[in-house]
Structures are given as structure tokens and as C-alpha cells.
C-alpha positions, 0 to 999 in steps of 0.5 A: 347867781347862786340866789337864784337858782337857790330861790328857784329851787324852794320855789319849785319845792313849795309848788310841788310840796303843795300838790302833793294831796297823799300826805297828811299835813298837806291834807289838813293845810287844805282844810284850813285854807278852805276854813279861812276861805269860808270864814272869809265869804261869811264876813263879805262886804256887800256895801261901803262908802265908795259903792253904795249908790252903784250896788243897792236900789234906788227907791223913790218915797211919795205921800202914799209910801213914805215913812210917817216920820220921815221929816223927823229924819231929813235935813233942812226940810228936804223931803225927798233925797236919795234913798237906796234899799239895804235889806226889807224883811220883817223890817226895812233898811234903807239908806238915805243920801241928803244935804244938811246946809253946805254937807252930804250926810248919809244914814241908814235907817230901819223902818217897821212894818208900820212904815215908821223909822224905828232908828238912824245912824248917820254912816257917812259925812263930812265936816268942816270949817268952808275955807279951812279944810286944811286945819281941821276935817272930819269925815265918816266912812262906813262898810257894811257885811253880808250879815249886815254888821256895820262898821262907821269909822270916824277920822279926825284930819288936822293940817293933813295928818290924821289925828284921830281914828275910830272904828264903830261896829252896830248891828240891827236888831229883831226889833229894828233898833241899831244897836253898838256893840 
């Protein structure tokens, strides 16, 4: 019983020790909470794996819009997969969902104002063996912020376990290349 009341007692103290906006301590962990808070909002996921063809737009590409090397970057000949509009400025990105054989590939891709595909990235996928996924997959996931850094992490999954991660951070460039850092 004693706990209690004991717990119900700092907690009181704590609540109206963060109230009290006369004291100076209180007003600099004020500041530093806005900080935090600003700095959060500036690193702002937009898009991610799980969401990406909710939040962005679908665009359709036909032979009079679309990118002139867009076959270069489409597997197994299909030229027409979903694409989903990241960003368009000096550049465009764009993000492509296709079906390379049996697996769903994701890229992002950056298209100049030539409307030609400057880069790709694949972003998102899925491997493995048909019948075995239990011995061996592997899967990629991305995230992508609010300044359009982007983050692709790669797990390998043996047997259940994950054996294997890795986090790769690019940006796009002036230029329109996606570069690591």
C-alpha cells in the first residue's frame, strides 16, 4: 500500500513540476521538447513499403508519355506495371511496381526532363527458392522521408530466423542519379 501511494505521489509531483512554466529549467526542457519535436517532423516518413500504393499517385504511361528507355527498366517485356508518382520538379520519381517471373519487384526511378530514366533502384522484393521459403528467403523493404532520403533494408531469413540485416540509405541528386551514402 505504501508503493502506491508512494508511486501516486511522484507522479502527482511530476505533473505539476511540468507545469510550472516560472522556473527556468522547466523553460529550457520546454525548448528541447520543441527541438526534438521539429527535428522529428524534418525526418518525416512520407512513403514505405506497406503504403506506398495508398499515399502516392498512380500514373499510367502510353506511347506518347512514356519514358524512352522505360523497356530497359521492365521485366520480362511487360510494359505497362504500375507506376506511382514520388515527386516531379526538375526531375521525376517515380516508383514502379512489376512482376519479374514467379516475384513482385519494386524500383524507384528518376526521369529527366528528356523523359528518359536517368537511374533505378529496386526498393522492394522478394526471393526465394518456390516450395523452400522456409530454408531461405530474402526480402527487401524500403522508407522513404519527407527530404526524400531513402532507406532499403535488406533481411536474409533462414529456416525462420533472420540471418542477415542490412540498412542502405541513398538520396537523389541534382542530377537525377540515386546516389548511397
Amino acid at each position: 500500500m505504501k508503493k502506491i501511494i508512494l508511486i501516486i505521489l511522484l507522479c502527482f509531483s511530476c505533473k505539476t513540476n511540468n507545469e510550472s512554466p516560472t522556473s527556468s529549467t522547466d523553460n529550457s526542457a520546454k525548448e528541447g521538447r520543441e527541438f526534438v519535436k521539429d527535428t522529428i517532423l524534418v525526418r518525416r516518413e512520407i512513403v514505405g513499403s506497406n503504403n506506398y500504393n495508398e499515399k502516392l499517385k498512380k500514373i499510367a504511361f502510353d506511347k506518347t508519355n512514356a519514358p524512352i528507355n522505360l523497356i530497359s527498366f521492365v521485366c520480362d517485356g511487360v510494359e505497362s506495371p504500375n507506376f506511382y508518382l514520388l515527386f516531379e520538379k526538375s526531375n521525376k520519381a517515380i516508383i514502379s511496381q512489376d512482376i519479374c517471373g514467379d516475384f513482385n519487384v519494386v524500383s524507384l526511378q528518376v526521369i529527366n526532363a528528356s523523359n528518359k530514366i536517368v537511374d533505378n533502384l529496386i526498393i522492394e522484393s522478394e526471393w526465394y527458392e518456390p516450395g523452400n521459403e522456409n530454408e531461405y528467403f530474402k526480402k527487401e523493404t524500403f522508407s522513404i522521408d519527407d527530404k526524400f532520403n531513402i532507406k532499403v533494408k535488406e533481411e536474409i531469413i533462414e529456416y525462420g530466423e533472420i540471418t542477415q540485416a542490412n540498412i542502405s540509405k541513398y538520396t537523389i541528386t541534382k542530377s537525377g542519379e540515386i546516389s548511397k551514402q
